[in-house]
C-alpha positions in Angstrom: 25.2 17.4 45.0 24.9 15.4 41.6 28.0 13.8 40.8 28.0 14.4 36.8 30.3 15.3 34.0 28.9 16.9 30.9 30.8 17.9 28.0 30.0 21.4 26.0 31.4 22.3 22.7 31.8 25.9 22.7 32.6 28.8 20.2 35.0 31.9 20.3 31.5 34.0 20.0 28.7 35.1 21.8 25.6 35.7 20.1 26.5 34.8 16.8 23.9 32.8 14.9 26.2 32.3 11.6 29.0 30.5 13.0 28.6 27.0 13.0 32.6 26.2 14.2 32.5 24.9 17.7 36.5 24.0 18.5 36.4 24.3 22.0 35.4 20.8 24.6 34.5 22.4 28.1 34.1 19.3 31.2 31.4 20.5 33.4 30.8 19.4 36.7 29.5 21.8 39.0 28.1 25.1 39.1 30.6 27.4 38.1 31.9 24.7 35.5 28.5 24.9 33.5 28.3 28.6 34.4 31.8 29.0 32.4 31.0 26.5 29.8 27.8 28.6 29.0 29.4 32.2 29.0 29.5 32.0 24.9 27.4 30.1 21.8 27.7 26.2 22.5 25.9 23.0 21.9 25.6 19.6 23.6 26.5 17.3 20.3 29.6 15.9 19.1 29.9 16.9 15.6 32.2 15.9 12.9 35.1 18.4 12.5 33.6 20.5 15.0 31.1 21.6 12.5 27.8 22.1 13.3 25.5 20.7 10.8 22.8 17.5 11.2 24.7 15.8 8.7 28.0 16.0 11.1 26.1 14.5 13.9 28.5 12.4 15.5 26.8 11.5 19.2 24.9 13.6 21.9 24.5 12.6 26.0 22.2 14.5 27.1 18.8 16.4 25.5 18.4 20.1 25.5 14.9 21.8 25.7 13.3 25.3 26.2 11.0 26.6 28.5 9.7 29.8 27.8 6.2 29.8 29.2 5.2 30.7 26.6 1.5 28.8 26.6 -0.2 31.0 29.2 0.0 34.8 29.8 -0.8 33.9 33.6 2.0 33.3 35.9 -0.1 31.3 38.1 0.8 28.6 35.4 4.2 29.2 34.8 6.9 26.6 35.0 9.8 27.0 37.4 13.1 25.0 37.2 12.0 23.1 40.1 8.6 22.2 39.2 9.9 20.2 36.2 10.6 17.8 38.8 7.0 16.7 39.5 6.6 15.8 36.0 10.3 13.9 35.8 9.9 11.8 39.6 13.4 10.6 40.3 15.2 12.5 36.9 18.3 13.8 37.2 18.6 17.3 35.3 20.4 20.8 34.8 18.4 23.7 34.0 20.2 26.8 32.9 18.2 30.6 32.2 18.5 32.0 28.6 19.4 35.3 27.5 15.8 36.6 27.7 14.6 34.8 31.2 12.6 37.6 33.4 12.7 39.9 29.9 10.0 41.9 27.9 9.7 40.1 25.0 7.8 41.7 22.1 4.5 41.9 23.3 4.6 38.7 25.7 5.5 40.2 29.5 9.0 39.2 31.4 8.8 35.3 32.7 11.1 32.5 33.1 12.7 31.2 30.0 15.0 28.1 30.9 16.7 25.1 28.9 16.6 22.4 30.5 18.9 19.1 30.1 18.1 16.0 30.5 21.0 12.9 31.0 20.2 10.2 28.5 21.8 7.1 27.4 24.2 7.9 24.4 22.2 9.0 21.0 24.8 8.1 17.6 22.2 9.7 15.2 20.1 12.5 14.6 17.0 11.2 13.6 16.6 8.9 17.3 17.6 12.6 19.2 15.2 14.3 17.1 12.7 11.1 17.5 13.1 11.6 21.8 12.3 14.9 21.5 9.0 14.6 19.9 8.6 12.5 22.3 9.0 14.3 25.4 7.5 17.0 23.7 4.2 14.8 23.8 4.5 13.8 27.5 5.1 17.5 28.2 3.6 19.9 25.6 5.2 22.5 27.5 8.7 22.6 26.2 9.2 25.0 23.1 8.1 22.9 19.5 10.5 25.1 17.6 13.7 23.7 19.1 14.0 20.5 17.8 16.8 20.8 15.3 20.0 18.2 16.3 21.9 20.7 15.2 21.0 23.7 16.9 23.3 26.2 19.1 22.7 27.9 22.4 23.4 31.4 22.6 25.9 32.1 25.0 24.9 34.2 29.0 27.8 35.0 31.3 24.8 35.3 33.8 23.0 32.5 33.3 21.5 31.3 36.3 22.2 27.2 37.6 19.9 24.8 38.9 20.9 21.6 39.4 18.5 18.5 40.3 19.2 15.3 41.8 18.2 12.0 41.0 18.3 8.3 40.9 17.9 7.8 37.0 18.5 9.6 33.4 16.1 10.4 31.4 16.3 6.8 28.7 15.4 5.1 32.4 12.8 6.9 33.3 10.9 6.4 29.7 12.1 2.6 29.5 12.7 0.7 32.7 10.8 0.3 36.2 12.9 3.1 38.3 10.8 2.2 41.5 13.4 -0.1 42.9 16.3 2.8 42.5 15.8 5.0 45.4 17.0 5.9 48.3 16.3 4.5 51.9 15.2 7.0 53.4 13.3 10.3 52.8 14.8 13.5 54.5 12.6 16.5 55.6 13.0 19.1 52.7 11.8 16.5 50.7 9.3 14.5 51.5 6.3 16.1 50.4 7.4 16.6 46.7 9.1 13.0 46.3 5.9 11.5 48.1 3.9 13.1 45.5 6.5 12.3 42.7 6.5 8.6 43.6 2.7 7.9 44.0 1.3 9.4 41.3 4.0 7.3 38.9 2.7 4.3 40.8 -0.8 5.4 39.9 -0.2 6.2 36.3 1.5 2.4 36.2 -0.9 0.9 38.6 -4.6 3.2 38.5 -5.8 4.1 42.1 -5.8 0.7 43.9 -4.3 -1.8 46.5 -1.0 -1.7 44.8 -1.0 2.3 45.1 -2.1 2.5 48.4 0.2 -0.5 49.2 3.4 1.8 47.6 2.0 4.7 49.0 2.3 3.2 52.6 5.9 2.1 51.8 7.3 5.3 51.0 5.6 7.0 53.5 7.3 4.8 56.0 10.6 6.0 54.4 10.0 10.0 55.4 12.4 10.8 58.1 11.0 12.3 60.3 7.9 10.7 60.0 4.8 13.0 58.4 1.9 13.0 60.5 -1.4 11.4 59.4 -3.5 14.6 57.8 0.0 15.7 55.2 -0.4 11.6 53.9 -4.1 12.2 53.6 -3.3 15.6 51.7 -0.8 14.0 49.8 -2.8 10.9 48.8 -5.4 13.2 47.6 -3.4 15.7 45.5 -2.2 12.5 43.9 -5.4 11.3 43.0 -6.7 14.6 42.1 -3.8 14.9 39.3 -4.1 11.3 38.3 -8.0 11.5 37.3 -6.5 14.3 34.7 -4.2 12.6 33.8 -6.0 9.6 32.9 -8.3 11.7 30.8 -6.2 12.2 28.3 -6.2 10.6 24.9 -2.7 10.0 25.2 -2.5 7.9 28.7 -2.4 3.7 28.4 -4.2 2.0 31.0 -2.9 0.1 33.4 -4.1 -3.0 32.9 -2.5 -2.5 29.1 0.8 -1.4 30.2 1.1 -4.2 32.6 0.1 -7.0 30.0 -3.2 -7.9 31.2 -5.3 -7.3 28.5 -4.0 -6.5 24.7 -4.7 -2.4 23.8 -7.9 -2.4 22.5 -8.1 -0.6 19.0 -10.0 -0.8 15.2 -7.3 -1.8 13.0 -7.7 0.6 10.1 -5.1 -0.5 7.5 -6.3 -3.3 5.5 -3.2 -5.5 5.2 -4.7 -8.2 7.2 -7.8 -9.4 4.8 -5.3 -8.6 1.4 -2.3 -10.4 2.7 -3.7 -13.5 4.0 -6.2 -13.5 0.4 -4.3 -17.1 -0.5 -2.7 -16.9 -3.7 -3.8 -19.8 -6.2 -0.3 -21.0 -5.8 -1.3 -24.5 -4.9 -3.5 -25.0 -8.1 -0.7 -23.3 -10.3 2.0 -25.9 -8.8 -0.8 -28.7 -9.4 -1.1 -27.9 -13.6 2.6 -27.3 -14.0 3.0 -30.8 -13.0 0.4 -31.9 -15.0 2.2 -30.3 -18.3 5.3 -31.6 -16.9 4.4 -35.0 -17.1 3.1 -35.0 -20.4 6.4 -36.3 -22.0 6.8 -36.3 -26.1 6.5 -40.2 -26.7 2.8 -39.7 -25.0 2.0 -37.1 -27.1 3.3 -38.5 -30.5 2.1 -41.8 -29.5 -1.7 -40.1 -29.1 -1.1 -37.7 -32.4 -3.8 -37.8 -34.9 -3.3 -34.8 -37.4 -7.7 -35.1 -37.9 -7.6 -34.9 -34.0 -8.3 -31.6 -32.2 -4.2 -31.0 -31.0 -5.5 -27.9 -28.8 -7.2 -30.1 -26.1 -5.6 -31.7 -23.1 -2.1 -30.1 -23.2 -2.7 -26.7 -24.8 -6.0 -26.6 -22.2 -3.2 -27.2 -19.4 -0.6 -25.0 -20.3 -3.6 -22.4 -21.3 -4.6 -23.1 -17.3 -0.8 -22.7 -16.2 -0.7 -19.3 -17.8 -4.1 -18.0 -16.4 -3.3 -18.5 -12.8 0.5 -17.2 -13.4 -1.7 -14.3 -15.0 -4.3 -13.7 -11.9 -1.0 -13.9 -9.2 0.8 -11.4 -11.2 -2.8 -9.2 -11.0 -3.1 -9.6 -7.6 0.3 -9.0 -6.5 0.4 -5.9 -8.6 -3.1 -4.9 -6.6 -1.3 -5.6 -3.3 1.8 -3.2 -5.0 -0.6 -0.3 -5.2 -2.2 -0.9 -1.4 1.5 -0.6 -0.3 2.2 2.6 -2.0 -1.6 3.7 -1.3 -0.6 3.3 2.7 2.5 4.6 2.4 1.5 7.5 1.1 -1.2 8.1 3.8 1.3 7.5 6.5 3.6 9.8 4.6 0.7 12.4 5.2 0.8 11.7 8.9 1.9 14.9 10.8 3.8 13.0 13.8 6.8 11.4 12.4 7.2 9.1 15.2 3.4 7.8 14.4 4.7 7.3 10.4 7.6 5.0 11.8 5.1 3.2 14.1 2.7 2.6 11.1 5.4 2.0 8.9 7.0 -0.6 11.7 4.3 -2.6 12.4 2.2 -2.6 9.2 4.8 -2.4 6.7 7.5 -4.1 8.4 5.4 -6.3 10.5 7.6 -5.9 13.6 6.9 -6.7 17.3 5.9 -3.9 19.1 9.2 -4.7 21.9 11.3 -4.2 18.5 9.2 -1.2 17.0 10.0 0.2 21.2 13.8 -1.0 20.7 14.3 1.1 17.6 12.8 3.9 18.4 14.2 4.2 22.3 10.8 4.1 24.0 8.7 2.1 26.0 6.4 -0.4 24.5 3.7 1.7 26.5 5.3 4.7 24.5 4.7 2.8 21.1 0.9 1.9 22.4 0.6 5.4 23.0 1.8 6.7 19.7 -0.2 4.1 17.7 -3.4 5.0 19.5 -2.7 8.4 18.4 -1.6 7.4 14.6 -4.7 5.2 14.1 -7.0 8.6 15.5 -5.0 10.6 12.2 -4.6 7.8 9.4 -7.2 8.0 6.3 -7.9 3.7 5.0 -7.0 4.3 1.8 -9.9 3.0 -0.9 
């Protein structure tokens, strides 16, 4: 069983939408904890005062999402607690049925309806949880878009239903770090089939379908106890690549030679800030006639005075020079103003707000991508992803 210990803030209410006071911290750590912890309205986030608003968001360990099935009216393609699994390999998570799992619901026929929570390192702001949940969202468009609000409640169910899966990493580990090396010896009967699958089709989404697949797929099929005989592997191998060729079709996946460093992503560039901000200034030429009418000194000038003479040459031409370039920087730099806000305002029309920060990261703030990944809690094959997807929506502003 999962050793965990997962705090719950809960009401004196069940059902009730309006309150917002959640006074009560309930420790749960098995079954029957959560199952108590859930009987009434609770949420997963520490809030200031115990008052549930975004702007009291104190910290949050764990990410709450639905599962209503809600995208097909077939339940050939409904989701089940358990299958979440195949799309999480090696994730540790609690799913627990709402209030309306298996009922009518206006017209939409009964089905499972589940939250699911995912362990993640600790989140101290909600704008990052909301950030991860976009994100998942993305990777699984199958979790309900409408529950994304940091500072949402869960209705309360004295018969919710538990379900409790096992695993070597949270879900920050699974999105940032190579969880390959974290697993167990040995895999038991019961479970070799689905964490054979699991396993090789993450090495094929980092690795495509080649020697270093087959080569991990040979090593953790040595690891089944008992051992599966030769036609399951060849089963196995195929479902995986099967699922990986869709998978690889989407606009969303990064290839592997990309994610692993061997070639730079290949994309157009579409905001113009390279050719405008490397435009030199004439900064060089300015510093060069401010010397000049610098080192015209007073005695020169008197001693060259002739009040018949033309006065307006030399000098005035210099400092008239000084003044035109100061004059075409300040143009230009205004110009370079109004691209800024121009961009700004088309990012602002992006409809992802994890592509505006991207944009806004890299083009604005000119960040690495391993930084732009760093403050946003993803993977730098996340950020690829998200920037492919940003560059497909974003309008060059003219």
């Amino acid at each position: 069983m999962m050793d965990f210990k997962l705090p719950v803030w809960v009401s004196n209410h069940v059902g009730n939408e309006k309150n917002c006071r959640y006074p009560h911290e309930c420790e749960a750590y098995d079954a029957d904890t959560l199952k108590k912890c859930f009987s009434k309205d609770h949420v997963f986030i520490k809030f200031k005062d115990n008052y549930r608003s975004d702007e009291n968001f104190m910290y949050a360990d764990v990410l709450v999402l639905d599962c209503d099935n809600t995208h097909s009216d077939d339940p050939d393609d409904w989701y089940t607690p358990e299958e979440i699994a195949k799309y999480f390999p090696m994730t540790r998570y609690i799913t627990y049925t709402s209030r309306n799992n298996m009922k009518q619901k206006g017209d939409r026929a009964p089905r499972p309806r589940f939250h699911v929570i995912f362990f993640v390192e600790r989140i101290t702001d909600s704008q990052t949880y909301k950030n991860l949940f976009i994100l998942i969202r993305e990777y699984f468009p199958h979790f309900d878009s409408g529950a994304k609000d940091a500072a949402r409640f869960f209705f309360g169910n004295p018969e919710t239903e538990i379900y409790v899966r096992e695993g070597s990493v949270n879900l920050s580990q699974f999105l940032n770090v190579d969880t390959f090396v974290k697993m167990e010896s040995k895999i038991y009967q019961g479970r070799r089939n689905d964490q054979l699958f699991a396993t090789t089709l993450a090495s094929m989404t980092r690795y495509g379908v080649g020697e270093e697949a087959k080569d991990w797929f040979t090593l953790q099929s040595s690891r089944c106890e008992p051992p599966l005989d030769d036609k399951e592997l060849r089963l196995i191998w195929r479902q995986c690549k099967k699922y990986y060729l869709k998978i690889s079709k989407s606009p969303n996946y990064v290839a592997p030679a990309v994610y692993n460093g061997k070639i730079d992503p290949i994309w157009s560039e579409p905001i113009p800030f390279s050719a405008s901000l490397k435009e030199l200034f004439p900064v060089d030429e300015q510093e060069y006639w401010q010397n000049m009418a610098c080192s015209i000194s007073a005695s020169d000038f008197e001693q060259h005075y002739n009040a018949t003479r033309n006065t307006s040459a030399s000098y005035v031409r210099t400092i008239e020079k000084v003044a035109a370039i100061q004059q075409e920087i300040d143009e230009r730099i205004i110009d370079l103003v109004n691209l800024c806000e121009r961009i700004n305002r088309e990012i602002d029309e992006l409809p992802n707000y994890n592509e505006q920060l991207v944009l806004r990261y890299r083009y604005i703030d000119e960040r690495e991508w391993k930084e732009i990944g760093e403050a946003l809690h993803q993977s730098v094959r996340n950020i690829y992803r998200i920037h492919n997807n940003a560059l497909k929506h974003f309008h060059v502003p003219t």
